[in-house]
mmCIF file of the N, C-alpha and C atoms, coordinates in Angstrom:
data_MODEL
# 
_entry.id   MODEL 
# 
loop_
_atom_site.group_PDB 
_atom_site.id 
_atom_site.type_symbol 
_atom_site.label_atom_id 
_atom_site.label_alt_id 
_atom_site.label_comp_id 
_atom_site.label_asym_id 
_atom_site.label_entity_id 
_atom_site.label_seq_id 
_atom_site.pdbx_PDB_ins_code 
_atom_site.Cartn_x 
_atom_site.Cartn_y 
_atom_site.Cartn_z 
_atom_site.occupancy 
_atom_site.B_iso_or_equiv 
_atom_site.pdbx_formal_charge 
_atom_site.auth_seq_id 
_atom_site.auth_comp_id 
_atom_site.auth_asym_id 
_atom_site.auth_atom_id 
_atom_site.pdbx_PDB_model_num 
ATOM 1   N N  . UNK A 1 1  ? -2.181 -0.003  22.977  1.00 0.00 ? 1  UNK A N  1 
ATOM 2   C CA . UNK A 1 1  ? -0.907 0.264   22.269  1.00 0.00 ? 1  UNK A CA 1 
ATOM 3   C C  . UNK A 1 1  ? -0.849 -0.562  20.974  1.00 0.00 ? 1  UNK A C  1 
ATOM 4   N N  . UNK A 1 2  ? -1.175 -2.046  20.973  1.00 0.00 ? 2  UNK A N  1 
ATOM 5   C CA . UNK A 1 2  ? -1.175 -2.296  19.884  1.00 0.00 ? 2  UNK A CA 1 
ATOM 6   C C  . UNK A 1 2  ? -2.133 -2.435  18.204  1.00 0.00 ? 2  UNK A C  1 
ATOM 7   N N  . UNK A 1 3  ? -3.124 -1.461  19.133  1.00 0.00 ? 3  UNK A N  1 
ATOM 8   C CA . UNK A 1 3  ? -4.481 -1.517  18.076  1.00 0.00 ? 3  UNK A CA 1 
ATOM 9   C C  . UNK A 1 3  ? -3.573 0.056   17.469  1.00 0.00 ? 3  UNK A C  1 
ATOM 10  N N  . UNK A 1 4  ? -2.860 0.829   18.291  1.00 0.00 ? 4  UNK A N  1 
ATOM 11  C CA . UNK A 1 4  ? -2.442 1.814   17.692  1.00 0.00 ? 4  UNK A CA 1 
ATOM 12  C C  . UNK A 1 4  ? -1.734 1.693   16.716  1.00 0.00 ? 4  UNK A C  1 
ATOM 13  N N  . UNK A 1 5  ? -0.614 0.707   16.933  1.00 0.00 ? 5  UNK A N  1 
ATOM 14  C CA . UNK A 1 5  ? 0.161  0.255   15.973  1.00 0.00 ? 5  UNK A CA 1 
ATOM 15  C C  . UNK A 1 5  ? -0.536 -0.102  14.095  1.00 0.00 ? 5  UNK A C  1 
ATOM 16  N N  . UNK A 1 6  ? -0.810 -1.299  14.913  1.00 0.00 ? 6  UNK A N  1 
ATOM 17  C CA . UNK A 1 6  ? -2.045 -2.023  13.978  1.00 0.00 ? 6  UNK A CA 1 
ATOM 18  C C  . UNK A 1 6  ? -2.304 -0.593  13.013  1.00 0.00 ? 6  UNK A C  1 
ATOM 19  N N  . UNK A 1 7  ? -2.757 0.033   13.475  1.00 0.00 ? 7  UNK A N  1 
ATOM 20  C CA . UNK A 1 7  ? -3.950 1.042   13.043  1.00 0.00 ? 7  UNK A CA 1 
ATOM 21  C C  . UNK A 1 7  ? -2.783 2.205   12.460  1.00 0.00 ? 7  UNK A C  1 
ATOM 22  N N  . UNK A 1 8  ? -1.802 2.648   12.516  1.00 0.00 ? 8  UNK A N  1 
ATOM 23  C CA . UNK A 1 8  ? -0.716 3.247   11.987  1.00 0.00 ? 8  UNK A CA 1 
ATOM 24  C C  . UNK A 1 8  ? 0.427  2.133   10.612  1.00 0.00 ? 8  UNK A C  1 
ATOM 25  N N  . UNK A 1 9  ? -0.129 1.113   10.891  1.00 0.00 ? 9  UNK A N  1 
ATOM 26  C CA . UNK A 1 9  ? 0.919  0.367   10.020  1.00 0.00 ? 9  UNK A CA 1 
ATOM 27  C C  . UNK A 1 9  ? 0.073  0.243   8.661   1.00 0.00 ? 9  UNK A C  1 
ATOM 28  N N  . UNK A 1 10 ? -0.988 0.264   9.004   1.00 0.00 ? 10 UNK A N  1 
ATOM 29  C CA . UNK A 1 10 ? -2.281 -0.180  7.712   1.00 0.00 ? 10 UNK A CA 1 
ATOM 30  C C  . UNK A 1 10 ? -1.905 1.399   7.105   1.00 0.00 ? 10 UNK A C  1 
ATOM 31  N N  . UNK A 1 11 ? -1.962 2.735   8.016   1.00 0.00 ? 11 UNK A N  1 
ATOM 32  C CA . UNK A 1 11 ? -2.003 4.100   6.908   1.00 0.00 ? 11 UNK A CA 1 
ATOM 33  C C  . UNK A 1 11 ? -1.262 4.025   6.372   1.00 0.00 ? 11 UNK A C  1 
ATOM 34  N N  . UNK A 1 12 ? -0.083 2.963   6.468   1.00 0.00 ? 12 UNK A N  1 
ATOM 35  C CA . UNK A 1 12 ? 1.540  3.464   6.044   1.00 0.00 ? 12 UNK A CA 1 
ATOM 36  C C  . UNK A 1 12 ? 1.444  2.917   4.967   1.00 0.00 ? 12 UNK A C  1 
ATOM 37  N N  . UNK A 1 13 ? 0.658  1.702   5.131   1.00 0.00 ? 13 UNK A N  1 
ATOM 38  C CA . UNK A 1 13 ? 0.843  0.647   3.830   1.00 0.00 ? 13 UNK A CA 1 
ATOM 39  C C  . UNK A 1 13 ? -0.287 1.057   2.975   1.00 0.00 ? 13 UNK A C  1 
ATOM 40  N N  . UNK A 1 14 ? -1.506 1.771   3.048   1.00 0.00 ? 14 UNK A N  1 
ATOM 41  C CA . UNK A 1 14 ? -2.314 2.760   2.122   1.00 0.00 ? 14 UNK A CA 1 
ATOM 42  C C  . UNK A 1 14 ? -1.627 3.615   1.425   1.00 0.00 ? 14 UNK A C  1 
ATOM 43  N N  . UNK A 1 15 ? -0.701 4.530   2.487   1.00 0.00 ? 15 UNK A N  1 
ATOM 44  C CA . UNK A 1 15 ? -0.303 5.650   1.992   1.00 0.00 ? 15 UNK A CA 1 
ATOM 45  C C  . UNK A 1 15 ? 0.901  5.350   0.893   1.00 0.00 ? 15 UNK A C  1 
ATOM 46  N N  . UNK A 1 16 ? 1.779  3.875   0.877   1.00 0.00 ? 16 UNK A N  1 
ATOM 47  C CA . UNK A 1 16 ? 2.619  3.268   -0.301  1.00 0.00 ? 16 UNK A CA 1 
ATOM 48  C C  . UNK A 1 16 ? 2.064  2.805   -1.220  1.00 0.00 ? 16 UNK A C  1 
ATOM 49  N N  . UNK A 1 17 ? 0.906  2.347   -0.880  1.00 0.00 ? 17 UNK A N  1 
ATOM 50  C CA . UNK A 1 17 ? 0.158  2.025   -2.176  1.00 0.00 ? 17 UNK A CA 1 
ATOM 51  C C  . UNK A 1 17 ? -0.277 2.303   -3.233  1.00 0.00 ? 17 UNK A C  1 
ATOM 52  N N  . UNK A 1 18 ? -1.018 3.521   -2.681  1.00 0.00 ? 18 UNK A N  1 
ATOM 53  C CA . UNK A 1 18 ? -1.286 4.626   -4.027  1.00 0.00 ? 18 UNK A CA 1 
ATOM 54  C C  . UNK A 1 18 ? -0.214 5.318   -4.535  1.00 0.00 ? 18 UNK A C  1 
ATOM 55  N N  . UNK A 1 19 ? 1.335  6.216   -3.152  1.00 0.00 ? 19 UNK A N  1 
ATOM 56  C CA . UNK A 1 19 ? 2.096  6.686   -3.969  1.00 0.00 ? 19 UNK A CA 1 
ATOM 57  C C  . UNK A 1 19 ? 2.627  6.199   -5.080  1.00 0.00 ? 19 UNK A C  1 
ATOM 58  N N  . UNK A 1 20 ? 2.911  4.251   -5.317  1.00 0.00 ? 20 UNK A N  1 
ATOM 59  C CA . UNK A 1 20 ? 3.558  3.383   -5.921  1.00 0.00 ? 20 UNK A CA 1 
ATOM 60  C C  . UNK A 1 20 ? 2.590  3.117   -6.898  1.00 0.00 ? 20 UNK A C  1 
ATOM 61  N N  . UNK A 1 21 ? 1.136  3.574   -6.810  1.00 0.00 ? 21 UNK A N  1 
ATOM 62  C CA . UNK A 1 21 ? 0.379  3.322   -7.976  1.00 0.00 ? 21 UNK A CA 1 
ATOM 63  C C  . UNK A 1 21 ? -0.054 4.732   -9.023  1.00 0.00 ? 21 UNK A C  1 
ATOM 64  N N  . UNK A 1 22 ? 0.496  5.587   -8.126  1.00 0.00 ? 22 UNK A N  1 
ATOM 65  C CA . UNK A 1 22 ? 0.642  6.763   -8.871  1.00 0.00 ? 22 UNK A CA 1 
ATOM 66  C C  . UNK A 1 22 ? 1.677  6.908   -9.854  1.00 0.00 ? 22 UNK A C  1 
ATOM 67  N N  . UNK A 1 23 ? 3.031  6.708   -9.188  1.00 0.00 ? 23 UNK A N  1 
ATOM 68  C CA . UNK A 1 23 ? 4.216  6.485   -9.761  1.00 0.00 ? 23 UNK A CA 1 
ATOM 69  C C  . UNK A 1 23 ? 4.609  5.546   -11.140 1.00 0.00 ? 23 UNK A C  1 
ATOM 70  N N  . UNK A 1 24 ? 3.995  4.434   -10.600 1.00 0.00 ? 24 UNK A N  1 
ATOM 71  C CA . UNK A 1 24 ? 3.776  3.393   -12.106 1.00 0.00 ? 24 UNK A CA 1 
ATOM 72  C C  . UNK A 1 24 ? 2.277  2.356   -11.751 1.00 0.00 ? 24 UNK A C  1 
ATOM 73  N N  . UNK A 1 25 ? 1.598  2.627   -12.039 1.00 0.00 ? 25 UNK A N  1 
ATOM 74  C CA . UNK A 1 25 ? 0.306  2.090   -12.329 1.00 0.00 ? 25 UNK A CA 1 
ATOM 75  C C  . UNK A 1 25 ? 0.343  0.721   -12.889 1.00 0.00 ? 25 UNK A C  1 
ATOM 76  N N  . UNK A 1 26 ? 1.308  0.719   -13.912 1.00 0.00 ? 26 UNK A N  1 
ATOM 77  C CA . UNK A 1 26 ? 1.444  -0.804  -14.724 1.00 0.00 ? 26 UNK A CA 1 
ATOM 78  C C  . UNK A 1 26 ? 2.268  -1.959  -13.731 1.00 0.00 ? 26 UNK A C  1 
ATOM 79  N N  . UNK A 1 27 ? 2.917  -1.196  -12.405 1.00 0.00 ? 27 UNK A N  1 
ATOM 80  C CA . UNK A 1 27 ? 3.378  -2.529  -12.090 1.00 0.00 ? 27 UNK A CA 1 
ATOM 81  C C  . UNK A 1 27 ? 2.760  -3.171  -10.939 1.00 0.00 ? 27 UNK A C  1 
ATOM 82  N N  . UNK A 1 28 ? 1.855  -3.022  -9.930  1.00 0.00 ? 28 UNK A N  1 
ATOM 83  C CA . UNK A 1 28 ? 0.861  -2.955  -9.246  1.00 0.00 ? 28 UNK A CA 1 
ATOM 84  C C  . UNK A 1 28 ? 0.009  -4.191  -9.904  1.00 0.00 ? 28 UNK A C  1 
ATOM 85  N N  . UNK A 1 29 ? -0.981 -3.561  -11.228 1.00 0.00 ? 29 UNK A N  1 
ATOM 86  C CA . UNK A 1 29 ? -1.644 -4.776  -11.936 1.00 0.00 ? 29 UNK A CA 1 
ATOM 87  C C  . UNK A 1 29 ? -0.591 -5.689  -12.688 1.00 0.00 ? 29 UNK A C  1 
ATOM 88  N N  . UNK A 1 30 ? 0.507  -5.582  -13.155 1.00 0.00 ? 30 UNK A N  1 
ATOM 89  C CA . UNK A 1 30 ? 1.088  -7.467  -13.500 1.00 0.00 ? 30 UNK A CA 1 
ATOM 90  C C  . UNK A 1 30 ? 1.016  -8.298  -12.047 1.00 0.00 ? 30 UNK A C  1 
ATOM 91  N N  . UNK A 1 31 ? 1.663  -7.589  -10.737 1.00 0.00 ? 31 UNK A N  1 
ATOM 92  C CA . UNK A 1 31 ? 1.643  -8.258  -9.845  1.00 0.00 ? 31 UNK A CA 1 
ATOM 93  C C  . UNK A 1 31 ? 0.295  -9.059  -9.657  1.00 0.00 ? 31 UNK A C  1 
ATOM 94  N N  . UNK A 1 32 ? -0.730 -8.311  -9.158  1.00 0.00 ? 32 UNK A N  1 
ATOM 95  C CA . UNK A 1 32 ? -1.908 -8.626  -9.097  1.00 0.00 ? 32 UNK A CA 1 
ATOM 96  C C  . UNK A 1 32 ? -2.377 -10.207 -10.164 1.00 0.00 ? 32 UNK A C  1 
ATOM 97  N N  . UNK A 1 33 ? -2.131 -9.953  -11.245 1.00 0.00 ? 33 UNK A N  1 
ATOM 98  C CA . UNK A 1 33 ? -2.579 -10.984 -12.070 1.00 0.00 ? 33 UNK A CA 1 
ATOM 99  C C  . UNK A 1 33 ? -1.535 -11.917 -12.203 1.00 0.00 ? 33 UNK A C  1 
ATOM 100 N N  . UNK A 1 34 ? -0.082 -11.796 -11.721 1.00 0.00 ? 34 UNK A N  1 
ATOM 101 C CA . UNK A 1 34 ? 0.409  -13.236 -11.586 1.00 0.00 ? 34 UNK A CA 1 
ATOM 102 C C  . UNK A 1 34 ? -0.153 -13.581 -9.943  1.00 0.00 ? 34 UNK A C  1 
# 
């Protein structure tokens, strides 16, 4: 049960990642470099 989790929380946080780097690209890298 909890490798399922685990393993569903990581797609979720992939799948925000790119939408939010699709969306604005520029704010992703300031974060990154502070």
């Amino acid at each position: 049960m909890h490798v399922l989790i685990v393993t569903v929380m990581k797609l979720l946080m992939i799948m925000y990642s790119t939408d939010r780097q699709k969306q604005k690209p520029n704010i992703p890298n300031n974060t990154r470099n502070k």
